[in-house]
N, C-alpha and C positions, 0 to 999 in steps of 0.2 A: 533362487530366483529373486529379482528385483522386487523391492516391494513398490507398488502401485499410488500415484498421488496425483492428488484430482488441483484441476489448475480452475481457479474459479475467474471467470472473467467479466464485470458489469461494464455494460456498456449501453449508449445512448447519443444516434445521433451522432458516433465514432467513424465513419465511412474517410475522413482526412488520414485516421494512421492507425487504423487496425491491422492495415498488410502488415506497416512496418512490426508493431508487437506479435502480430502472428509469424512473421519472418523470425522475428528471433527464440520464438518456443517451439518451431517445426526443426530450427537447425540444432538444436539440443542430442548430446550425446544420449541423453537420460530417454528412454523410450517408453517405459512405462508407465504412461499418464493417460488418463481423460480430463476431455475438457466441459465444465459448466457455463453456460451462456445465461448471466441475469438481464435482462436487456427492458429499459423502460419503456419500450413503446417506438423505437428507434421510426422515423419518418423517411429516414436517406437510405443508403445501397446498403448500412452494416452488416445485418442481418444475411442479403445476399452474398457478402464477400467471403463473410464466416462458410456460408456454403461452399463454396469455392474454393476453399484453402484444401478439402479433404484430410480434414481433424477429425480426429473421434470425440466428437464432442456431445452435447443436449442440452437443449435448451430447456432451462428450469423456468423460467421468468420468463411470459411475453410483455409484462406491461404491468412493474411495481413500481411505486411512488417514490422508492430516493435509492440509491446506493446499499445502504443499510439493509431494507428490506428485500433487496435483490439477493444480498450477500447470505443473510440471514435463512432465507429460503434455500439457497444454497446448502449450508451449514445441516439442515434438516435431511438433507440427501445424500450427505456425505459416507460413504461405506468401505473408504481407502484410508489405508495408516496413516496418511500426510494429506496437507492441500497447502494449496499456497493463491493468490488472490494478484492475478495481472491487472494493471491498471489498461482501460484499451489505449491510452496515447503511447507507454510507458515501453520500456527494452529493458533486455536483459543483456550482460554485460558478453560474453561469450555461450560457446555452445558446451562449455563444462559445467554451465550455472548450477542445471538443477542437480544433477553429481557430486558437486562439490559439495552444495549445502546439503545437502541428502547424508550424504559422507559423515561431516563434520558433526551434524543433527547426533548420531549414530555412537559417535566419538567419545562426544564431551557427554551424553548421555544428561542433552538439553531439553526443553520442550518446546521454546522458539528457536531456530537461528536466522540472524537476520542478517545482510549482505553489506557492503559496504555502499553510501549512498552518492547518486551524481545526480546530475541534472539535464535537462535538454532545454538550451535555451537559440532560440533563430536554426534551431538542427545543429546547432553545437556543442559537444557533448562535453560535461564538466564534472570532476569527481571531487568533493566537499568532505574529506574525511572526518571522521565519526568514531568518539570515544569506544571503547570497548567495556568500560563498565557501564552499569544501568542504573546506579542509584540515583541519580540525577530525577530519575521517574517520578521523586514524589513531589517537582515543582514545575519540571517541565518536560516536553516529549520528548519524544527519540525519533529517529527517521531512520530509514523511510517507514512510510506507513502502508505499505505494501511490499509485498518482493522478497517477504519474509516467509519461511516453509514452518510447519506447526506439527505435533501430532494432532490428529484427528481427537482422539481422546479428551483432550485440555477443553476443546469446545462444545463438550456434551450437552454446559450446561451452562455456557454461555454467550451469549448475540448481543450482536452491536445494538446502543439503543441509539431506536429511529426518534427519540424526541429531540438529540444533538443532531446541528447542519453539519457542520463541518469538523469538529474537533473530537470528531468518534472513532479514530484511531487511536486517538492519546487515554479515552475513557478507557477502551478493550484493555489496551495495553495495563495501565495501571492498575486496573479490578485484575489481572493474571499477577503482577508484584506483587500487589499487596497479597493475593493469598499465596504466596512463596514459587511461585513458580519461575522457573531456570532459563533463564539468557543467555543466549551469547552470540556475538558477533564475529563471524568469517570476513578478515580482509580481503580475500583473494577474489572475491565475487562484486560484483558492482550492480545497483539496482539503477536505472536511470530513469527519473520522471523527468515529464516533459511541464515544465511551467508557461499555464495559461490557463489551465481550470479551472474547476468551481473551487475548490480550494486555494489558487492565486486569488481569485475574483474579490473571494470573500475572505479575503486575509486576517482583517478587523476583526471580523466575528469572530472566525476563529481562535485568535488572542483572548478575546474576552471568554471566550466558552472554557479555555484549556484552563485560564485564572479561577475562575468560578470551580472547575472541575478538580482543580490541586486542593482549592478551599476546601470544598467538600470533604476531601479525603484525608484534611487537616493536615497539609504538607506547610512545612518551614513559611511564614507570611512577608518574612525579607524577604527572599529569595523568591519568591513567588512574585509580589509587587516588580522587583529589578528585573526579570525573564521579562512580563508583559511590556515596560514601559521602553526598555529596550530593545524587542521583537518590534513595538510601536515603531518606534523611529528609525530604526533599520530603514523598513518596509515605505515608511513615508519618503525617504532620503532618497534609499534606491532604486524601486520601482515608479514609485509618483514624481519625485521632482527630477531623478534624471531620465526616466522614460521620456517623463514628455518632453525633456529638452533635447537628448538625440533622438526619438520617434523611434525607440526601440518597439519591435513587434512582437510579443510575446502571444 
């Protein structure tokens, strides 16, 4: 028998494209899943849509204060060999997704694997290929920062911390390196976020959080410095100065 993994999904105020990310986890070959709903308090239809879809789902969270602790909450209820954590804007690449990684998970006898990463940018979908090794982790992240399948095990004993905004996928991630814990990444799979979130929003921050957060954990200080100041200017180039000048909508 398949073994069972819980799809954890936060969301808030998501009613623009939950179809769409529920579309792509209902067409899934992989059937052995439930679904977790962290949801902050959502004001719009999400909540009803989620009803709507007929997922096997539960709602853990009617109304926690960031992502983090939705997820977190999640995590405490987890009672299936795997999870994996959908973003509500976010797709999955095909309906062999969760199979594949699942598979693969199995294979390489990993404790993360994580998908190959794209993007959605105007509903346009784009794939940004991504190293397959992970040493990079002690100065800068990896992506995506969801979309990735886990064993349940690894996070017995540990949660995202809620005092980081934005740059608390790069923390999780690197407290599971640094204590030796096994990566790897499957090309075969695509994870696609959708750029326009609290994470595009607050880009800036984020930069400075994941710099502080390499410091901490005493990764390389060249290499560290060169990631921020050239994520910096990426980010001001591409999004701010040519955003505004074609009125790109993100």
């Amino acid at each position: 028998m398949k073994k069972k993994i819980t799809i954890i999904i936060p969301t808030y105020n998501s009613e623009k494209y939950i179809l769409e990310s529920l579309k792509s986890l209902k067409k899934q070959s992989y059937k052995n899943y439930s679904v977790f709903i962290a949801d902050g308090g959502s004001k719009d239809r999400t909540l009803s849509l989620i009803k709507k879809s007929n997922l096997n789902y539960k709602i853990i969270s009617k109304k926690d204060k960031s992502f983090e602790e939705g997820v977190n909450q999640c995590f405490d209820k987890l009672n299936t060999e795997y999870f994996m954590i959908l973003g509500s804007d976010d797709a999955l690449s095909d309906k062999n997704y969760l199979s594949k990684l699942i598979n693969k998970l199995e294979d390489k006898n990993c404790d993360i694997i994580f998908p190959e990463y794209g993007v959605i940018i105007n509903n346009r979908k784009k794939i940004i290929p991504q190293p397959k090794r992970f040493n990079q982790l002690i100065y800068k992240t990896v992506v995506p920062g969801l979309g990735w399948i886990s064993k349940t095990k690894l996070i017995k004993k540990v949660r995202y911390n809620t005092k980081i905004r934005i740059a608390t996928d790069y923390d999780i991630f690197l407290r599971m390196y640094k204590n030796k814990k096994k990566f790897y990444r499957s090309k075969s799979t695509v994870y696609y976020f959708r750029i326009g979130g609290n994470s595009y929003k607050s880009a800036i921050r984020g930069f400075n959080e994941q710099k502080m957060i390499s410091i901490k954990h005493r990764g390389p200080l060249i290499k560290i410095y060169y990631v921020y100041f050239i994520c910096l200017a990426k980010f001001i180039i591409k999004y701010l100065l040519l955003g505004r000048f074609f009125r790109v909508s993100y």
